[in-house]
N, C-alpha and C positions, 0 to 999 in steps of 0.2 A: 723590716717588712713582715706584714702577717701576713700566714700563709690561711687559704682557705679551707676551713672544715670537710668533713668528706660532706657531711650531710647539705654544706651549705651548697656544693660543687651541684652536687645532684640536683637542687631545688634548683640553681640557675638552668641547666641541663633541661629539668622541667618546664621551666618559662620559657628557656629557647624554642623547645620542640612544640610548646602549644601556641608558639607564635608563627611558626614554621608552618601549620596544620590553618590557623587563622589565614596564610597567607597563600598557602595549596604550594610553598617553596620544597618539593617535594627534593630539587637537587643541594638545597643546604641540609635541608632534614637528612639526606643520606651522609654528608661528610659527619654531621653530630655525631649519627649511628656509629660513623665509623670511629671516634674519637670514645667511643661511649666503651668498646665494645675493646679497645687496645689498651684502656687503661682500667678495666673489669671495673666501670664504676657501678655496671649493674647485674654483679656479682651478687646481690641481697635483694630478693622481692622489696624489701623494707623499702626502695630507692623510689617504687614504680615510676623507672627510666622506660621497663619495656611495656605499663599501660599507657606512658607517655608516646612510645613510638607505635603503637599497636592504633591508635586515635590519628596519628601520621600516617601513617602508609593508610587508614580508612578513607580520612578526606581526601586523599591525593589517588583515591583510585587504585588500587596494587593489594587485591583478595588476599593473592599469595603470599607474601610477605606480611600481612596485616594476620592471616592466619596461624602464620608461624608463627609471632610473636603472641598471639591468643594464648596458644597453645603450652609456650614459655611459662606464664603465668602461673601460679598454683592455685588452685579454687578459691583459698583462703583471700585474697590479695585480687579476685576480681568482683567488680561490682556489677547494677543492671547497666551502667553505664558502657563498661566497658564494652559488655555481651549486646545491647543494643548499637555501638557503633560497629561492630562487626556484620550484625544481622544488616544494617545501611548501606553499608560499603557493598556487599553480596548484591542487596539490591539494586545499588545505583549501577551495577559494572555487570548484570546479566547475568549472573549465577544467581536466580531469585529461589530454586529449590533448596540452594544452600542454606539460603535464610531462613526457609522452612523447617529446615532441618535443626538448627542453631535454636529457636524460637522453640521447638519441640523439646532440645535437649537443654533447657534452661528452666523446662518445669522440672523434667524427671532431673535433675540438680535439686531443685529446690530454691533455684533465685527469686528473688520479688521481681515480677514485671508488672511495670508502671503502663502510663498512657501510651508515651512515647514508643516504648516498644512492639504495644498494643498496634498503633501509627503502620510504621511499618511493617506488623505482619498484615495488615493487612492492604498495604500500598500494593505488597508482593501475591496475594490473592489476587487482584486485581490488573497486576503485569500478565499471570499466566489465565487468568481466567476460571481459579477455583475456587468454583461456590462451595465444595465440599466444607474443603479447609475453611474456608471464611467463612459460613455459617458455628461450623464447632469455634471456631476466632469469636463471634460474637454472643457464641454461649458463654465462654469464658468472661468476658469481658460485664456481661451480665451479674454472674456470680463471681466476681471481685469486685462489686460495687463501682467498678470505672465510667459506668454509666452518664455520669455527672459531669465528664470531660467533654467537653464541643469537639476537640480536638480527636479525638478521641471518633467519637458519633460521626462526625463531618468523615472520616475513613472508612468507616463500615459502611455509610449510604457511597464513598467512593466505589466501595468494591462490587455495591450491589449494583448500580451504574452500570458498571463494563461488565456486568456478567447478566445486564437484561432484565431484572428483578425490580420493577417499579414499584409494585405493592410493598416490597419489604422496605424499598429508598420511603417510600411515604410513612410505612409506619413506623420508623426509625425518627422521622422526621418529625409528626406530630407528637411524638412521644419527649422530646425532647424539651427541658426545662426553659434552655439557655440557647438561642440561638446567636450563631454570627454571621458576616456578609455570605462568607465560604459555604455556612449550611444552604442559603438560599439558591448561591452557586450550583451546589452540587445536584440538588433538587432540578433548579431548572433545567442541567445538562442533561439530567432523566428523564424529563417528560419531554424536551423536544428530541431527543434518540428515540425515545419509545411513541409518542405518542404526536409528535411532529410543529411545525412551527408557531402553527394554530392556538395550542393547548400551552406550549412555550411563550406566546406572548400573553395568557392570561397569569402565569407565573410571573411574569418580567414585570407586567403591571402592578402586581400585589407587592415585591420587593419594597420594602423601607427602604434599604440603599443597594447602590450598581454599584459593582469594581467596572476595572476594564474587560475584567473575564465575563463575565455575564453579559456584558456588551459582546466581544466576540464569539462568543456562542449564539447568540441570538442573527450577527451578522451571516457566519458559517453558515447558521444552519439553512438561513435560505438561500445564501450564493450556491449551496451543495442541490438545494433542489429545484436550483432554477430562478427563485423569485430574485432578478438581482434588481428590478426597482426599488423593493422592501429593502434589499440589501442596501444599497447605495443610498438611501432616506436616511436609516439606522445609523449610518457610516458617519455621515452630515451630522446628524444631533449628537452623536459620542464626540465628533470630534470640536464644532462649531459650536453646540449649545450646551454641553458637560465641560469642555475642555480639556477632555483626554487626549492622551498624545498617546503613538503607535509604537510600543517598542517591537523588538523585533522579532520575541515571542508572539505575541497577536499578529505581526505583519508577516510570518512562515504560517502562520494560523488561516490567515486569509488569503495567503498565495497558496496553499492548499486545498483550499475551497475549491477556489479556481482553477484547480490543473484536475480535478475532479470532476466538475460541472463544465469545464472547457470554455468558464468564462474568459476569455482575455481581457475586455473592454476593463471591468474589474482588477484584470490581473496590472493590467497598462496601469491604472489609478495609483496603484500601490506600490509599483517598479518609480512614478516620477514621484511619488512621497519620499521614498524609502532615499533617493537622489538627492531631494530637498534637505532633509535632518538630519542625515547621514555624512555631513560635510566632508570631514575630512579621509574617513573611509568605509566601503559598506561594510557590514558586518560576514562577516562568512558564510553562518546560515541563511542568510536572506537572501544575498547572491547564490547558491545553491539553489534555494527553494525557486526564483525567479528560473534558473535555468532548468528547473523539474516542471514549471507553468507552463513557458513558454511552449518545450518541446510537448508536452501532453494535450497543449491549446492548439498543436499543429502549426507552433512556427516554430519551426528548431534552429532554421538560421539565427532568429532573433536570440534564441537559448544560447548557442553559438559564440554571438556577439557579446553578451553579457560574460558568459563564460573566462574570453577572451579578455577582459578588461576587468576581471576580479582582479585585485594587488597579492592576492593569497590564495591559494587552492586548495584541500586537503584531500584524504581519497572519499570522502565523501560527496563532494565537489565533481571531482570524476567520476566517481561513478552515477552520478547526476546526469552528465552528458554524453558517456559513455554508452548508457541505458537508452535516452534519448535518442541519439545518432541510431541505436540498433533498433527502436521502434520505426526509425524510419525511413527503413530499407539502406541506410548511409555504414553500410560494414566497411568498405574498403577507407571509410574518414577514420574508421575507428580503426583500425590496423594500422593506419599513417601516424594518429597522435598516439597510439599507446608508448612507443619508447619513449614520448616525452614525458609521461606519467611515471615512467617506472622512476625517472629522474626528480620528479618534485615529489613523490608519494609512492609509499609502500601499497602494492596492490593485495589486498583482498578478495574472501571468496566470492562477494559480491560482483568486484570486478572482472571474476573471469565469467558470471553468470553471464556480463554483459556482453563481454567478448567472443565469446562463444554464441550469445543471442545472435548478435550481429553477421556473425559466419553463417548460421542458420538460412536468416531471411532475408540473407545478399547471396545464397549457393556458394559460398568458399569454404567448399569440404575438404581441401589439405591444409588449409592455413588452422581453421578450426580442430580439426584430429590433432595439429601440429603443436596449438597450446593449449589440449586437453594433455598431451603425452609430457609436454614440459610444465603441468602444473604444479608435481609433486617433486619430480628432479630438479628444476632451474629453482622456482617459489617458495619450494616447502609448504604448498598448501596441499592438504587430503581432501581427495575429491570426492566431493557428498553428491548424494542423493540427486540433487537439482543439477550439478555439473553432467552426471551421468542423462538427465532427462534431456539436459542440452543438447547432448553428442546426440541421443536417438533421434531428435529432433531432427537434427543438421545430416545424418546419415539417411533418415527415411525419407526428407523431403526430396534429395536427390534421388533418390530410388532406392538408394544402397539398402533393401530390405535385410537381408539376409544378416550382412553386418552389425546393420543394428540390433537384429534378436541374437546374432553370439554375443554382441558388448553387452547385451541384460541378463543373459547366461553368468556371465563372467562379473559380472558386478558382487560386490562383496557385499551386497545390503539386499533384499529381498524388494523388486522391483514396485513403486507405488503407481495409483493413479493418474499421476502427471506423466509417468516414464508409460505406460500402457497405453495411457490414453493419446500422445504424441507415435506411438508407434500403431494404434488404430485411424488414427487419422490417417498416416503415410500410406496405407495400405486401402482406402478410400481413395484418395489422390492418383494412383496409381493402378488402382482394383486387382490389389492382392488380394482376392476373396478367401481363402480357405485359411490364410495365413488370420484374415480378419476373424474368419470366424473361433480362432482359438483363443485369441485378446479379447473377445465379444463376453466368451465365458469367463476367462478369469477378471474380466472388470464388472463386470455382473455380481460376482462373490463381493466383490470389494464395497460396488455400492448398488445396490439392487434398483434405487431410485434415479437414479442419472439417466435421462432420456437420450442423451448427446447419443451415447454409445450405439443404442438401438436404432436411432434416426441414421448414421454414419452407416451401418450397416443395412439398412432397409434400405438405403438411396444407391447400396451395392448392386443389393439385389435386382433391383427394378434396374441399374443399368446393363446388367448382361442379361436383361430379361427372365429374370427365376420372381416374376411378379407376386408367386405365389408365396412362395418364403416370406417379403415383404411384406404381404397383406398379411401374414403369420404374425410377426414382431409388431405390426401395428396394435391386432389384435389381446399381443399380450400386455401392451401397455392401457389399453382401453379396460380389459376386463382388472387390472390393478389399478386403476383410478391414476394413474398418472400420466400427466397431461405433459406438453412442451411449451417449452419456457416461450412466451412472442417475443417476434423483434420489437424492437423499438429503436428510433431513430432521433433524436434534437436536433436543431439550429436554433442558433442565434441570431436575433435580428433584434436591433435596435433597440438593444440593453433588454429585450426579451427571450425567453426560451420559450421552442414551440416544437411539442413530440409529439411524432406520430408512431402508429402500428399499423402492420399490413390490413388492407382495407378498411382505414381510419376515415370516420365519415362525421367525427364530433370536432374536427377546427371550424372555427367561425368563418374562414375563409374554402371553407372546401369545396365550393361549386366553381369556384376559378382557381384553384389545383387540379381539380378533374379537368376542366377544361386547357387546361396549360399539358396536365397528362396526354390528352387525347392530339395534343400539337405535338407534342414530344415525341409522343408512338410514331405519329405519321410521318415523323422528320425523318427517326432513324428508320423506318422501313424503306423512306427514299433510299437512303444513304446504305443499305443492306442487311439491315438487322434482321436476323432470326430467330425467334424468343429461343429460348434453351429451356426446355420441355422437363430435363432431367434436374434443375435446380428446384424443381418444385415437386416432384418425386415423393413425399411424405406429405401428403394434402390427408383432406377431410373425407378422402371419397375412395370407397369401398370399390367401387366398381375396377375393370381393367383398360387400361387406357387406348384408345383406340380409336372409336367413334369420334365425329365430328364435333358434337355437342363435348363431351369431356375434355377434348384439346384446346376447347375453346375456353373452357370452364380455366382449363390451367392457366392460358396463357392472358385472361383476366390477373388471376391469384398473381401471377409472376408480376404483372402490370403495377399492380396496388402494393408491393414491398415496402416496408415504411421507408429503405433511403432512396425510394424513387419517389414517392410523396416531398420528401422533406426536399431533396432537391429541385423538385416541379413550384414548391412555394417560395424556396429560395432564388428561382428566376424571375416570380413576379413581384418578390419584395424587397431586390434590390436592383442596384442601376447596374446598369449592363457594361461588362469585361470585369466586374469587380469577384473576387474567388469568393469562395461558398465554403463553410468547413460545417461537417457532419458527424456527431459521434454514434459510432449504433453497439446496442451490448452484446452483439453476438457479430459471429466471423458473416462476413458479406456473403454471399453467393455470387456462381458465374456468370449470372444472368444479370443480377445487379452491376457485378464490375463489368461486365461490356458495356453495358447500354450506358456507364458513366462514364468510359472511357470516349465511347462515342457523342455525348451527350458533350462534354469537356471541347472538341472540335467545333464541332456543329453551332454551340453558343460561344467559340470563343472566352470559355471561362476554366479557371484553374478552381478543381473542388477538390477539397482537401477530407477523406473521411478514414476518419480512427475508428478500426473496429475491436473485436476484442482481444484480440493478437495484435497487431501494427497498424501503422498507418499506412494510406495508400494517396498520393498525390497525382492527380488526374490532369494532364495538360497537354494540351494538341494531338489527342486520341491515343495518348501514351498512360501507363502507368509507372511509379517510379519501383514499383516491386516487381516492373518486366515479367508480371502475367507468372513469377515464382510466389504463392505463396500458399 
């Protein structure tokens, strides 16, 4: 019998591992390592057994062990190959700084970097959003002549993309010798971000050839804005007159769209596709993404149901519905199925954002404190930033003021925006005024341009009557040129979106919405309504309220909110008992959720409106957020 050479041992060693890496068999590649490593057959750089496994543990995901064995290596014995599947690995698994770092520390080396590397440094500009770095990325890439790579070019117009730089995507663009489908891609994805659907479809037309991507980007981009007839034409010709078929990347692409724009009708098309192709089982992401639509389109039962009927979960999945359930007001569902979770999926910090959401905007302040205190003891997870904005959340909407400013005392991280800004709310809610006005100044420092804060507390003032204060903070935003964000409100109706803003007089239908408004008014005055005078506290109008004429003036203003609009055209545009769902991008007013809670009676109809906290489900003069929110 002949026995095997060392050298030939190792070359097989080699072939195992880079078929192990071909196949992402990350749990053979481990027993090799371990066989590799008891018989020192890589005892000698000569072997490179450890750039064999250092390309292993990159594909299969695992920095840390991928770094160690980097590190193994002696400079002499590593190539750009190896230094670029390291920089990949960092990038593909969320350590993208690392990459940057690696990428930097391969010039001061002196290794040759090629396209490829080029590729991903600047995939990784583009993850975090630094034009800094990607700019010096594309000087470099200039003066090493890389110029000439598509590959290459098609990356740097990626980066300039996500970081909003259409003039340099274009002149990247025309500059270039050698185009491919992807440059066109990339290009179009720039002008309909930047420059919107319109200008998107005069690129889409000039294209020599569509992939499926330039197809779903063109679909996206108007299901995101509304247009879903465009949408749904688009959808037809990609699928009926190109012949493309939906994989499940474009089909999360498009169920994205939709839990965005809160198309369902759209979302429904692509849930019975996704049922049709998908025979033998859906995919995971797409059952996922299906249960992110639904719950965001304001049917979480339906999210629910799909949920329920996935054959695999991951925590992804969970936290999917998890999230969902806590947008809408359903805390006590998600306390019920969490110990089923713990059992199919390792819970994450995400998962407890949700959980903790949910205690929040259902008021279960002991269960919520209960797995804030066991997040680090029972889970092992360290409670960031956003877990802490949770508790303050969930403390000050019940009143617990006081509590919540010890827990931000005590927090180990210097309290942000979110954590302040949920602790000036609470104190609105509640009219802790003097408490508000100390949040006022430090969120002021923080962002001198956020109207929210100064609106929160002017609508203080004016309710315990310090009018004058109020017309102060009005006044300083007026002489700083900053204005407040408008509402804005959408519905859907028959495969169209229709938004309005408060005293929206530009719908083609707007003389029978006024006139549907003015039956509305009159119904609920029958039935006891009394505008709420103090939801509209931060008007146009200088004067002090009081007088006949300015009460009047408000209670107009209050009248014309765009979700009392959208609701007034949603009763005459569709058949009667059938629900209404409403998105609006700011938190509702009190004056608005009465009149829809009463409004929901009065027409016998369930409307369902997502604002920009939670959803609120309106049915038989009830809200399902029990007037908590």
């Amino acid at each position: 019998m002949i026995c095997p050479t060392h050298s030939t041992l190792t070359q097989h060693f080699r072939s195992l591992l880079r078929a192990c890496a071909r196949h992402s068999s990350l749990n053979t590649g481990k027993k090799l390592h371990a066989t590799i490593i008891i018989t020192g057959l890589a005892s000698s750089p000569n072997s490179f057994l450890h750039n064999a496994l250092l390309h292993l543990y990159s594909v299969c995901g695992n920095p840390t062990y991928a770094r160690k064995l980097f590190d193994k290596i002696p400079h002499s014995h590593k190539d750009t190959i190896d230094w670029t599947a390291l920089m990949g690995c960092y990038a593909r698994h969320w350590v993208p700084r690392d990459a940057l770092f690696l990428f930097v520390e391969m010039g001061r080396e002196g290794v040759g970097v090629d396209d490829v590397a080029m590729v991903c440094m600047f995939k990784v500009c583009a993850q975090l959003g630094d034009v800094e770095f990607g700019v010096q990325g594309h000087g470099c890439l200039v003066k090493m002549g890389l110029s000439a790579s598509v590959k290459a070019c098609n990356a740097v117009m990626d980066m300039y993309v996500k970081c909003g730089m259409l003039g340099e995507v274009r002149q990247v663009f025309e500059e270039m010798e050698e185009r491919s489908v992807v440059s066109w891609t990339v290009i179009l994805d720039g002008v309909v971000r930047c420059e919107g659907v319109g200008s998107g479809m005069l690129v889409f037309d000039m294209m020599p050839e569509r992939n499926e991507v330039a197809w779903t980007i063109m679909i996206v981009g108007y299901v995101e804005r509304g247009f879903i007839r465009e949408g749904f034409k688009l959808l037809s010709e990609m699928i009926f007159g190109c012949g493309f078929g939906l994989n499940y990347v474009t089909l999360c692409s498009f169920l994205s769209a939709c839990a965005q724009s809160g198309d369902v009708v759209m979302g429904r098309w692509v849930h019975v596709y996704a049922l049709k192709t998908m025979e033998n089982e859906m995919e995971i992401m797409v059952g996922t993404a299906l249960v992110d639509m639904y719950a965001k389109c304001g049917r979480v039962n339906a999210a629910y149901r799909v949920f329920e009927h996935m054959p695999r979960r991951n925590v992804v999945a969970w936290n999917a519905m998890l999230s969902g359930l806590a947008m809408h007001g359903r805390g006590k569902v998600v306390l019920d199925i969490f110990p089923r979770m713990v059992e199919d999926a390792k819970p994450d910090e995400l998962t407890f954002m949700a959980v903790l959401s949910s205690c929040s905007h259902s008021g279960l302040v002991d269960e919520g404190c209960q797995y804030f205190h066991e997040l680090e003891a029972v889970h092992g997870i360290t409670p960031t930033i956003e877990h802490y904005a949770c508790v303050v959340d969930l403390l000050g909407r019940a009143g617990h003021l006081e509590e919540a400013e010890i827990l931000i005392k005590k927090m180990p991280m210097p309290p942000n925006e979110v954590v302040l800004g949920s602790l000036l709310g609470s104190c609105s809610v509640h009219g802790k005024l003097e408490l508000g006005e100390r949040v006022l100044q430090e969120l002021v420092q923080m962002d001198p341009q956020n109207t929210e804060y100064h609106i929160l507390l002017s609508n203080m003032y004016a309710l315990v009557g310090k009018r004058d204060k109020a017309d102060s903070l009005r006044q300083i935003l007026k002489k700083r040129g900053i204005g407040k964000m408008p509402g804005m409100s959408s519905i859907h109706v028959h495969g169209q979106v229709h938004q309005f803003c408060a005293g929206d007089k530009s719908h083609p239908q707007i003389m029978d919405i006024y006139i549907m408004l003015d039956e509305m008014i009159r119904r609920l005055r029958v039935a006891g309504y009394v505008p709420n005078a103090a939801s509209q506290v931060f008007s146009g109008c200088d004067s002090q309220v009081g007088n006949v004429d300015e009460l009047e003036e408000i209670e107009q203003a209050l009248f014309s909110h765009s979700e009392k609009l959208a609701v007034c055209f949603g009763l005459i545009s569709t058949r009667a008992g059938s629900p209404l769902y409403i998105f609006k991008n700011l938190r509702i007013c009190q004056d608005c959720h009465s009149v829809i809670k009463m409004v929901s009676d009065i027409y016998n109809r369930e409307i369902v409106v997502r604002d920009r906290n939670r959803f609120h489900c309106f049915k038989h003069g009830s809200c399902s957020c029990f007037d908590y929110w």
